[in-house]
C-alpha positions as CSV (number, residue, x, y, z in Angstrom):
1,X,0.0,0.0,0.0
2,X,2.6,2.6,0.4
3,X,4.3,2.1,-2.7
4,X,1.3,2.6,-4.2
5,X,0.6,5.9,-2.7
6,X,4.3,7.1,-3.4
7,X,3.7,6.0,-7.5
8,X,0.5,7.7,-7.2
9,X,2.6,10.9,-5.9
10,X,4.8,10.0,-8.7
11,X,2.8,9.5,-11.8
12,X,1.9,13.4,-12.3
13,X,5.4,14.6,-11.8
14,X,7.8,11.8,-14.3
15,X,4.7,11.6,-17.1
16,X,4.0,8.8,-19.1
17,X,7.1,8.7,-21.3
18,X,9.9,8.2,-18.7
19,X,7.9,6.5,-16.1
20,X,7.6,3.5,-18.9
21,X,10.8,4.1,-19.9
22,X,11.9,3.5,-16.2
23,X,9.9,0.9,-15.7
24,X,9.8,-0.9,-19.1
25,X,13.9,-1.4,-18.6
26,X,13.7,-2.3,-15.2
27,X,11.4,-5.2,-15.7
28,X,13.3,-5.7,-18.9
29,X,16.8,-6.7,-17.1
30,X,15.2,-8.1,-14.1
31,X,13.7,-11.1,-16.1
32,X,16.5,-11.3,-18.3
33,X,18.4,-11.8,-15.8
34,X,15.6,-14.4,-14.0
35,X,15.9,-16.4,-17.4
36,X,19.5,-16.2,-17.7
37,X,19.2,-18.3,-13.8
38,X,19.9,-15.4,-11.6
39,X,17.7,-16.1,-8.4
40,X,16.8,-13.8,-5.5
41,X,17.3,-15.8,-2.4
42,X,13.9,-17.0,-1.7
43,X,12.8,-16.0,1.9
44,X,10.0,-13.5,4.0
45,X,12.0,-10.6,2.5
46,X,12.7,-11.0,-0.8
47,X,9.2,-11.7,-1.0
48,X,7.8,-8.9,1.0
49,X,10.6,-6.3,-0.7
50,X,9.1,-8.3,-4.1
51,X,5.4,-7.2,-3.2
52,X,6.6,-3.3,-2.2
53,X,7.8,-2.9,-5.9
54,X,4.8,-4.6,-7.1
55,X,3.0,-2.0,-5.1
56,X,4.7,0.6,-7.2
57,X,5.0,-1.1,-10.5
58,X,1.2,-1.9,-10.5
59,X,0.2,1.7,-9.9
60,X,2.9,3.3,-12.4
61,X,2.3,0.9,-15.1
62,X,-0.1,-2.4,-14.2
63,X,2.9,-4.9,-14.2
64,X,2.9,-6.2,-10.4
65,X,4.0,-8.7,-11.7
66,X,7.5,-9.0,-12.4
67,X,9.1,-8.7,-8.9
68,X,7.1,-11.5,-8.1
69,X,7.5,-14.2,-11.0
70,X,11.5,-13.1,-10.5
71,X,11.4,-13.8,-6.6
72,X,9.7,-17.3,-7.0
73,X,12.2,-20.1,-7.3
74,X,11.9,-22.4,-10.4
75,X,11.8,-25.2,-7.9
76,X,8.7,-24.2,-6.5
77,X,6.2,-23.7,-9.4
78,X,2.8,-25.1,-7.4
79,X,3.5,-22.6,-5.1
80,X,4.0,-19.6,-7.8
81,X,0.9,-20.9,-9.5
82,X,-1.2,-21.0,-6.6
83,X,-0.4,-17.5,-5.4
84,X,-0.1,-15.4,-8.3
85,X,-4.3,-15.3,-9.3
86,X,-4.3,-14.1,-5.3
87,X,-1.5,-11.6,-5.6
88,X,-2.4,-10.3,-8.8
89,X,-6.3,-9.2,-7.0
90,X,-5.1,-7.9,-4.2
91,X,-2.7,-5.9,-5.9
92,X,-5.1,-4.5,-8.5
93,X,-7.6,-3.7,-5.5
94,X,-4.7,-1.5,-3.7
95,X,-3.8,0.4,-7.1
96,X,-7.1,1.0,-8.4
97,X,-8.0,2.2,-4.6
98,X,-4.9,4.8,-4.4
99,X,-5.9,5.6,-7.9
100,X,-9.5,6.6,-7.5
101,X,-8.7,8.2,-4.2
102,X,-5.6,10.0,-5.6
103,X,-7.7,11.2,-8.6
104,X,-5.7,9.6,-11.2
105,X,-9.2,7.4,-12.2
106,X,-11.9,9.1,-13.5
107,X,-16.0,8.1,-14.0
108,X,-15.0,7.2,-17.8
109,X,-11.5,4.7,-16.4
110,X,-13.8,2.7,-14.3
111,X,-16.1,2.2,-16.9
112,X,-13.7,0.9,-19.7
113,X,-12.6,-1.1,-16.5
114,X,-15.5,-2.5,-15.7
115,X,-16.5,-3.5,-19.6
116,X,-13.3,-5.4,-19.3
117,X,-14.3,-7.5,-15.8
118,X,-16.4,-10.3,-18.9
119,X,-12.8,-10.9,-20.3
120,X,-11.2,-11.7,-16.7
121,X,-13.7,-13.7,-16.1
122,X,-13.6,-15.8,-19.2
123,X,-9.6,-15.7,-18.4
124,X,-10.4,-17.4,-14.7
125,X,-12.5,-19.8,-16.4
126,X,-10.1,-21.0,-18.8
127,X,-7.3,-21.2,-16.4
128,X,-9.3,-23.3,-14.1
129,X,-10.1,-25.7,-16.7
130,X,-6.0,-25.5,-18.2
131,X,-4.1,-25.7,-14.9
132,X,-4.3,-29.3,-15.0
133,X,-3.0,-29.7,-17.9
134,X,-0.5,-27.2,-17.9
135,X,2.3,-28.7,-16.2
136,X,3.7,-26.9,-13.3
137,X,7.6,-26.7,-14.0
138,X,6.1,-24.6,-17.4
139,X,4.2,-22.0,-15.1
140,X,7.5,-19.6,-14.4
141,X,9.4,-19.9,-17.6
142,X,6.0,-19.0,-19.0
143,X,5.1,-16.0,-16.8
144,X,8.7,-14.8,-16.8
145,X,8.6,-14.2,-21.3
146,X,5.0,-12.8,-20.5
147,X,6.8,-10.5,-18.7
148,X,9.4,-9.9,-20.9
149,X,6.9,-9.3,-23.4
150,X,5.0,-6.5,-21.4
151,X,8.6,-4.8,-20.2
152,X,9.7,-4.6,-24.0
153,X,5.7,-3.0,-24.4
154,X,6.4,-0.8,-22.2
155,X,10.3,0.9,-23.3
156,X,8.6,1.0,-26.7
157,X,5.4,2.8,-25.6
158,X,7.9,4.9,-23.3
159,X,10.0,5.7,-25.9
160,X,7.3,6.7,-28.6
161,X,6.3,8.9,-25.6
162,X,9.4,10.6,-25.5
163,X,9.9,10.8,-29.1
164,X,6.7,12.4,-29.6
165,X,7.1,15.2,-26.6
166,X,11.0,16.0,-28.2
167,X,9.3,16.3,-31.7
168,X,7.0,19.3,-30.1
């Protein structure tokens, strides 16, 4: 929660172009490095320091994500699979809650929101019927180039950002 109030602080002062820029390369190297076989040594802080920059990183740019796939052990995928669906609500509560609060969600955001609650639903439905036949050891190596995927997203929409303000 207080990383989220901090990004909230944040948000209005970096803009749009270098806060994905920031966070787009951060999440970049962090799961390059994750699939390259760096590990965090798994414990009660890593996890809990994982969760304060989820905090952030799901308020700045909705990737919580990433710190936590990263701090998850490959040895432990039941574990990673079981607590992600978890993590990723609570997480998505807190932002959108220090959002709305902070003013940064307006009437029209939670609408477009809410149209989109059919397609996470259709999302938990699927996964409940997939998880058994997904095989656990695929989970992080899976999540980790979904993440990969939504860092490079992000430097490219950061960047196009920054391209277009320079071009003004």
């Amino acid at each position: 929660m207080p990383t989220a109030v901090v990004a909230l602080w944040l948000v209005p002062r970096s803009g749009p172009g270098p806060t994905a820029v920031a966070v787009g390369a951060a999440v970049v190297v962090a799961v390059v490095a994750a699939l390259r076989g760096w590990q965090v040594p798994q414990g009660r802080w890593s996890l809990a320091g994982a969760g304060v920059v989820a905090g952030a990183l799901s308020t700045l740019a909705a990737t919580p994500g990433p710190p936590v796939v990263v701090a998850y052990h490959p040895g432990d995928p039941v574990r990673l699979r079981a607590n992600l669906c978890l993590f990723f609500l609570l997480t998505s509560a807190v932002s959108t809650a220090a959002l709305v609060l902070g003013g940064g969600l307006d009437a029209g955001a939670l609408l477009t929101a809410a149209r989109l609650l059919p397609g996470v639903a259709a999302g938990l439905g699927l996964g409940l019927l997939l998880r058994r036949r997904v095989p656990a050891a695929a989970v992080r190596p899976a999540a980790l180039w979904l993440c990969l995927v939504s860092g490079g997203v992000l430097l490219v929409s950061g960047a196009g950002h920054l391209a277009a303000a320079a071009g003004r």
